[in-house]
PARO-292334 format. One record per residue (C-alpha): x, y, z; chain. Coordinates in nm, 4 decimals. Layout:
<recs>
rec px X&py Y&pz Z&chain A
...
</recs>
This chain:
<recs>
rec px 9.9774&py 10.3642&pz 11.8956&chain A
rec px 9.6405&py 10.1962&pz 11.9753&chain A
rec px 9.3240&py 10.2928&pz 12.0102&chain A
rec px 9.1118&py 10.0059&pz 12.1807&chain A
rec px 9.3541&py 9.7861&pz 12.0270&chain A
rec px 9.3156&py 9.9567&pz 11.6679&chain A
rec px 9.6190&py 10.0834&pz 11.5287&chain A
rec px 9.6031&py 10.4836&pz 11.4967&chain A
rec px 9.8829&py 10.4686&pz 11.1942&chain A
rec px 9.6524&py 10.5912&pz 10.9837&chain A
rec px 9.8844&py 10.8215&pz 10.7072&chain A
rec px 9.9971&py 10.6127&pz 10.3773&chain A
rec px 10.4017&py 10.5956&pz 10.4259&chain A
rec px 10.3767&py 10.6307&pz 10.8358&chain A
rec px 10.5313&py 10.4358&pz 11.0761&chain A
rec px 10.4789&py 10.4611&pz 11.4722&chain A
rec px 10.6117&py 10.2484&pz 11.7288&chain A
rec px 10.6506&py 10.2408&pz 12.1122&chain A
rec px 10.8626&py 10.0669&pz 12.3703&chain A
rec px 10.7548&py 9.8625&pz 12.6371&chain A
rec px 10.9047&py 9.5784&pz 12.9306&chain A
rec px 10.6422&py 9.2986&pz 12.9554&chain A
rec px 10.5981&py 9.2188&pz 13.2901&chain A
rec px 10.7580&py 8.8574&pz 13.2228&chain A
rec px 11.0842&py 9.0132&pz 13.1208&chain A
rec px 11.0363&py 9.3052&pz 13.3285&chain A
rec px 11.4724&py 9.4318&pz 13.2583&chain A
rec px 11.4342&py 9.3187&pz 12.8473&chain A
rec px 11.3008&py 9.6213&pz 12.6062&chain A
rec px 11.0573&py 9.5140&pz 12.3281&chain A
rec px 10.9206&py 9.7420&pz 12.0227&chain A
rec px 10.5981&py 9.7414&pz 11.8795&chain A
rec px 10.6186&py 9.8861&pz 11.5441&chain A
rec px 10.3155&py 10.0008&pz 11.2972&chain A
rec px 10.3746&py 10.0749&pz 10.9335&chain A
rec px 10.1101&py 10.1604&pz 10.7153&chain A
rec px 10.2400&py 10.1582&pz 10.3316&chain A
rec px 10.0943&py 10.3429&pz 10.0612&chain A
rec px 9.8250&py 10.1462&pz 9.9445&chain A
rec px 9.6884&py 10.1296&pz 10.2704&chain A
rec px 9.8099&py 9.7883&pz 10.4483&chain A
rec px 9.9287&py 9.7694&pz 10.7832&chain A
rec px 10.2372&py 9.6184&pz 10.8658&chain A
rec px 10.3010&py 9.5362&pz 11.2318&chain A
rec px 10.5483&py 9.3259&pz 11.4698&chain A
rec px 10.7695&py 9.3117&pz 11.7838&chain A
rec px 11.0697&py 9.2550&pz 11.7967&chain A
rec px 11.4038&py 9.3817&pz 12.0468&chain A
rec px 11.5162&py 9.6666&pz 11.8385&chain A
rec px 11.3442&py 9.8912&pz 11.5883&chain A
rec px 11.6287&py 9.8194&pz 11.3474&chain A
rec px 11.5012&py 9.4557&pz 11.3159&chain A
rec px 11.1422&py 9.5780&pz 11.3179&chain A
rec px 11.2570&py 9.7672&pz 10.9998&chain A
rec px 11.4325&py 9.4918&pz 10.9157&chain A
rec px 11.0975&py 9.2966&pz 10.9125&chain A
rec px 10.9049&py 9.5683&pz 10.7684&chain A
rec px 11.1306&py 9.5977&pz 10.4194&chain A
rec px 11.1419&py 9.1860&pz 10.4070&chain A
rec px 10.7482&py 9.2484&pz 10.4178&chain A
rec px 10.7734&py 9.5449&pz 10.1247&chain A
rec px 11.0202&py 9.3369&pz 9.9185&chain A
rec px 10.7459&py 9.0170&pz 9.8792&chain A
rec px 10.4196&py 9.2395&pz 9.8122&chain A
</recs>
């Protein structure tokens, strides 16, 4: 998703994400989600499921 820690979501309307464990919560599963929307801004969080990144993502839409 990264690319020395810049996103690679690059296409207007994508979205990309990946799972990961951080070694501090090694048995919890995180998502880091990357949405670029059509006029080019990235949108990006964590969070436990990708429903609440999405979740997080249209709250973000709705107030632009």
């Amino acid at each position: 998703m990264t690319n020395n820690g810049i996103s690679t979501t690059t296409a207007k309307g994508q979205e990309n994400y990946t799972t990961y464990s951080p070694s501090h919560r090694p048995n919890q599963l995180f998502y880091q989600y990357d949405y670029r929307h059509t006029d080019g801004c990235l949108f990006s969080c964590v969070s436990t499921t990708l429903e609440k990144c999405r979740e997080k993502r249209d709250n973000w839409l709705s107030q632009l």
